[in-house]
C-alpha positions in Angstrom: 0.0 0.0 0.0 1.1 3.8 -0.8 -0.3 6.4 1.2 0.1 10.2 -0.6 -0.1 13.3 1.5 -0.3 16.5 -0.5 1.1 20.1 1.1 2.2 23.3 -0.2 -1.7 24.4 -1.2 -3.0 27.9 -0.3 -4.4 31.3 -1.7 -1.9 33.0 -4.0 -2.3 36.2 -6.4 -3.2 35.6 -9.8 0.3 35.8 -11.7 1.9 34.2 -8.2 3.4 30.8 -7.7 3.1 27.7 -5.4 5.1 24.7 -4.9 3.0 21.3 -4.0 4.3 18.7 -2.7 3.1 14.8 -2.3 5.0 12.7 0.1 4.5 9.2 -0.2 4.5 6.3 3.0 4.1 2.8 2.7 6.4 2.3 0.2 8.8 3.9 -2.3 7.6 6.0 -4.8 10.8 4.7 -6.9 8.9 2.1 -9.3 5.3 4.3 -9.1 4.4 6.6 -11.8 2.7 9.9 -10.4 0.1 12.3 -11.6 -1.2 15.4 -10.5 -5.0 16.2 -11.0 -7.1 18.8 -10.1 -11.4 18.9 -9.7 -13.3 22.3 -9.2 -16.8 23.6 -8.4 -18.8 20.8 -10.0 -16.3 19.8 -12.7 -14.9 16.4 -13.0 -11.3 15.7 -12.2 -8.7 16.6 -14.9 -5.7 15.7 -15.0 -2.7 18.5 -14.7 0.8 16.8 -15.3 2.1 12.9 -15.0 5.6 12.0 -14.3 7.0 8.6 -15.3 8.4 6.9 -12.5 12.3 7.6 -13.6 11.5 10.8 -13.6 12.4 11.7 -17.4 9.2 11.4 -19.0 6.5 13.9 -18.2 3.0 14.8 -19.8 1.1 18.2 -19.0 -2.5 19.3 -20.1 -2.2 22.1 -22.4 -4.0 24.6 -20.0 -1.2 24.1 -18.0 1.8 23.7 -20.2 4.6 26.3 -20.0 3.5 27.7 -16.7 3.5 23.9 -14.4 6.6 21.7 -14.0 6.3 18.5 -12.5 9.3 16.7 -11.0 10.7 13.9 -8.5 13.4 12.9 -5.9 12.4 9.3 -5.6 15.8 9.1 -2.7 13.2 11.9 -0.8 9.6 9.6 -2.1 8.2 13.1 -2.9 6.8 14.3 -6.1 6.7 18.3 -7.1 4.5 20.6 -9.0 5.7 24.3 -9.6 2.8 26.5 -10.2 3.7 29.6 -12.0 1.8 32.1 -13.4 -1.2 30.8 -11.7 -4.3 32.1 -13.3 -8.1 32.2 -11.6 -9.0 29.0 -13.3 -6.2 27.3 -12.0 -8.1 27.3 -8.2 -9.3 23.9 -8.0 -8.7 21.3 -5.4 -5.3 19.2 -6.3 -4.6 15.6 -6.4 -1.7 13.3 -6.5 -1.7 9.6 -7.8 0.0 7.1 -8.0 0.3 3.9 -9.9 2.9 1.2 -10.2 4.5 0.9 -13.4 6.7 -1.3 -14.9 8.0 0.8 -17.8 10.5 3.2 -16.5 9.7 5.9 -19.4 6.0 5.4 -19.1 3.4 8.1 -17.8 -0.5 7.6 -17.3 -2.7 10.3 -17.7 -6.0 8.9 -17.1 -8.0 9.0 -13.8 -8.9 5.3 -14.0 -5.5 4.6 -14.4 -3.8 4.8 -10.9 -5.0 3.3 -7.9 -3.3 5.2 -5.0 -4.4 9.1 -4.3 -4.0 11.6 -1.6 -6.6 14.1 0.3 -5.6 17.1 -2.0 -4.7 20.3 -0.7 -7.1 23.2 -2.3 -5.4 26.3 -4.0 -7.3 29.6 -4.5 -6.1 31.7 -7.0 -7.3 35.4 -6.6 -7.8 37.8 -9.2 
């Protein structure tokens, strides 16, 4: 089992940034590919960026791209995403996932797809 706790959420200025972070327990994050998602108001949940598990492959939603950067220190079991730029429609509440993988360049952008996710942390963005 892998437990995900997500930090770093808050209110920021539109055009300010913010750093999550998901810390994983249980067991290394080393062999688990990771996604961050994100679900406001009555939306469904989108995904934002996925990471493969070695960390050299990454996938971002176009809304996103250019302004989030995912990353990973699988020695620390943590996963990153750098907001920049944040806009109003970014506020949403954010999730992390998880998944195991066996390909080491693969990354999984589909909800259905991943099997372990945190609590979320909300981020407000205010205009």
């Amino acid at each position: 089992q892998v437990q995900l706790v997500e930090s770093g959420g808050g209110l920021v200025q539109a055009g300010g940034s913010l750093r999550l972070s998901c810390a994983a327990s249980g067991r290394t994050l080393s062999r688990y590919p990771t996604g961050w998602f994100r679900q406001s108001g009555g939306k469904e949940r989108e995904v934002v960026a996925a990471i493969s598990w070695g960390g050299g492959s990454a996938d971002y939603a176009d809304s996103v791209k250019g302004r989030f950067t995912i990353s990973r220190d699988n020695a620390k079991n943590t996963v990153a995403l750098q907001m920049d730029s944040l806009k109003p429609e970014d506020m949403a509440v954010y999730y992390c996932a998880a998944r195991l993988g066996s390909s080491i360049g693969a990354t999984y952008t589909s909800i259905g797809e991943y099997g372990y996710w945190g609590q979320g942390t909300q981020v407000t963005v205010s205009s």
